[in-house]
N, C-alpha and C positions, 0 to 999 in steps of 0.2 A: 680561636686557635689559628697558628701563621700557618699557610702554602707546606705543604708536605709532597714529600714524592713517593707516589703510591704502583706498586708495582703489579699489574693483573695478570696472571695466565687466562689463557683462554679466551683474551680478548675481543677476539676476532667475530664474536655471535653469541648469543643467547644470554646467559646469567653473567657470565664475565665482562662482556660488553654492555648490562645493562650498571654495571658494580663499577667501570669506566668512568660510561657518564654520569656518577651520581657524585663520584668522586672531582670529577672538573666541573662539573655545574660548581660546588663549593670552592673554585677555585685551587684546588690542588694540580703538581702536574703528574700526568700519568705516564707510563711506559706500560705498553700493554705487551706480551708474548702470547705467540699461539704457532701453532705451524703452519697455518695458511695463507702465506704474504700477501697475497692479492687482499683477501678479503681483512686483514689486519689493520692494510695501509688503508683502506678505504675505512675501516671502523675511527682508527687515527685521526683522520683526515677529517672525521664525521662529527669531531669531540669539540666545545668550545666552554670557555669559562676559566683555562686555564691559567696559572700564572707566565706558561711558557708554552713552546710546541710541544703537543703530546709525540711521543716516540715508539717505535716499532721495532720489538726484535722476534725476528723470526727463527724457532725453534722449532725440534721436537725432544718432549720431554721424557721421551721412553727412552735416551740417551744417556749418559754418565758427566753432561757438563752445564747442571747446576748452577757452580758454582762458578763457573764462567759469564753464567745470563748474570749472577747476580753484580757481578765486576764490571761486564759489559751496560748495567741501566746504571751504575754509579758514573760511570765515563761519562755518561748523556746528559742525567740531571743530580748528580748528588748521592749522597746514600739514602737506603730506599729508610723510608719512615713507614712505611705501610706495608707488606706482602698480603695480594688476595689470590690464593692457590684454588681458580676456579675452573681452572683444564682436568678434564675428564671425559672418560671413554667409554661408553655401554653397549658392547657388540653384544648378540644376543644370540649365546650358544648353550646349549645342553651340555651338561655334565660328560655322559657317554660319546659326546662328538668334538671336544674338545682337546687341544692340542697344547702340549707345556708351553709355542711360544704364547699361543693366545692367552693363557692365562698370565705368563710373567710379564707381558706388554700392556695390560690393564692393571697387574700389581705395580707396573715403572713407571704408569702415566699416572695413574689416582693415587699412590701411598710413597713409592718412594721419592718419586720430585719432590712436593710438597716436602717433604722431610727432610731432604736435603738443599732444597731452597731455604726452607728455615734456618738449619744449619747455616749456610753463607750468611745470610742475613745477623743471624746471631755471633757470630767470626769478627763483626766488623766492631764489636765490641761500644754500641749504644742501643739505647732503648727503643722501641722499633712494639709495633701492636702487627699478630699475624692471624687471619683470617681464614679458615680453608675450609671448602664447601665439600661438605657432608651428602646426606642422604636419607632418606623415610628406610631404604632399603641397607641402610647398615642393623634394623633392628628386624628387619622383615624378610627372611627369604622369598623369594618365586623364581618359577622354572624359568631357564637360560637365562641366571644372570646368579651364579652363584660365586663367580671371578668377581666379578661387579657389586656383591652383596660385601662377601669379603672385605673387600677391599675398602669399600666405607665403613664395616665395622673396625676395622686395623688404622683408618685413617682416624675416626674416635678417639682411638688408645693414642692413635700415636701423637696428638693437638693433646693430649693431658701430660703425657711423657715429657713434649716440648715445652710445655708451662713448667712442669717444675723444675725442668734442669735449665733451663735459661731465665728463672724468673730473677736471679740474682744480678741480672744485666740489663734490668726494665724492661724484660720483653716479654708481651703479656698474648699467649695464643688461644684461640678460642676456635670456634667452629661453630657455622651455620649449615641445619640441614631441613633444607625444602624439602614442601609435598610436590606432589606434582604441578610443576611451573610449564607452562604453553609455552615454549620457545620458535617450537616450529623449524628444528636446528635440522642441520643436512648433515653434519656429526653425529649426531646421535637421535635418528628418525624414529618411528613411532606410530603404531598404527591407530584407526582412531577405535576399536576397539582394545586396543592398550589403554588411550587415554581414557577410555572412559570407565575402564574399572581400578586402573590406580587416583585417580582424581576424586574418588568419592570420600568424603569426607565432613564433619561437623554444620563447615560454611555454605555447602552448597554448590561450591565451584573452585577452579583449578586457581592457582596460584599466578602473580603476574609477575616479569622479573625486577620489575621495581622495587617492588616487597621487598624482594629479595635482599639486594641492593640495600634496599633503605635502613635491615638489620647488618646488614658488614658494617655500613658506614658508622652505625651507634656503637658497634663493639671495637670500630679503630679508633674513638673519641674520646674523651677528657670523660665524659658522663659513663663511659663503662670502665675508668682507671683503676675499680677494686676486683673486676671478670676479668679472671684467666682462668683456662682449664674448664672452660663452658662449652656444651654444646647448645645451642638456641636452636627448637625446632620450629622453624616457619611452614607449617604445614596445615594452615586452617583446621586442625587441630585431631587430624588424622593419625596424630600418637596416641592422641587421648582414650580413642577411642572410634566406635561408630552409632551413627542414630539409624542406619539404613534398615536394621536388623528387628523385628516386633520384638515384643514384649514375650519374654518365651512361655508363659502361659498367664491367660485375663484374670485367671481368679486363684487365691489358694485351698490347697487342699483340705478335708478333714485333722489329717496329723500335725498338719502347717499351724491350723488352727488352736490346735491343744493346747492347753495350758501346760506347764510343766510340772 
């Protein structure tokens, strides 16, 4: 497959910047967005394998100009062939202490960018593969983070919404939703009893963001040309199920027993 130019939110650290470099190790160039300039240009700066310089634009995406980022990375390097909408926000508030902006600034950064970056991207009328990272917690509530739970169940619907109304333009959107991935992000911190009771799961251990990475890159690829409207859960297998839990009783009963 030739050099594409691949566009990341959230570039700047954790999943997004690991979804960067997996994309310029192969040679693509990237534009990465995030609102944190310092640490963007240094993520940028960080990237090699390109076909060109990776580029920085610095945003925040709880604003209404979209459709400007996406105008502004065609100016840089071309029209974007890739969208990875990996900027998101997990502040961690309770229902009863919660304020309308705090909830509609987690609904503008996780659901409606993504949405509306697709949109621009779809506008520019060619085929284009988009990516947007999901969540364990779009199927799972827990306490303070019910904005946040939301918000990846709505970002779900709305990567299947986007596949079928834009598939007539070859642009095929999907979604990846990690278990819990170690980022170790200053975004969205975590304490280590957090991590250790969302991380439990099938494998035995948290997630890396390479992983992570390594399934965008297969659903922006030639070998996932027939996925759209998929969600991929990279979650060591923390959907499936849990093994943490006994066996709810060793033997069965008399009636269990019975013939019928």
């Amino acid at each position: 497959m030739s050099p594409r130019h691949v566009l990341v939110t959230g570039a700047a650290g954790g999943i997004g910047l690991a979804v960067a470099e997996a994309f310029a190790a192969r040679g693509d160039t990237v534009t990465g967005v995030d609102a944190r300039g310092v640490e963007l240009d240094a993520a940028m700066a960080g990237l090699a394998g390109g076909r060109g310089t990776p580029h920085a634009l610095v945003a925040d995406l709880s604003d209404d100009h979209c459709g400007e980022i996406v105008e502004a990375a065609r100016r840089l390097a071309g029209p974007v062939d890739v969208l990875v909408n990996a900027a998101g926000i997990y502040p961690a508030t309770r229902l009863d202490d919660m304020t309308a902006a705090q909830w509609d600034r987690v609904q503008h950064v996780n659901v409606r960018a993504p949405v509306l970056l697709t949109v621009a991207v779809a506008r520019a009328g060619r085929p284009a593969a988009v990516i947007n990272i999901s969540s364990g917690a779009a199927t799972r509530a827990r306490p303070g983070a019910a904005h946040y739970c939301s918000s990846k169940a709505a970002l779900e619907m709305a990567t299947k919404a986007c596949a079928v109304e834009f598939a007539d333009r070859g642009i095929r959107v999907n979604a990846v939703a990690p278990g819990f991935v170690e980022v170790d992000s200053p975004v969205n911190p975590v304490t280590d009893e957090y991590a250790a009771a969302v991380s439990v799961n099938p494998t035995g251990r948290p997630g890396r963001p390479d992983e992570i990475a390594a399934a965008v890159v297969w659903l922006a690829g030639a070998e996932a040309g027939f996925v759209t409207g998929a969600v991929l859960r990279v979650d060591g297998g923390a959907s499936a199920g849990t093994s943490a839990l006994p066996v709810h009783f060793p033997s069965s009963t008399a009636l269990q027993r019975a013939e019928a």
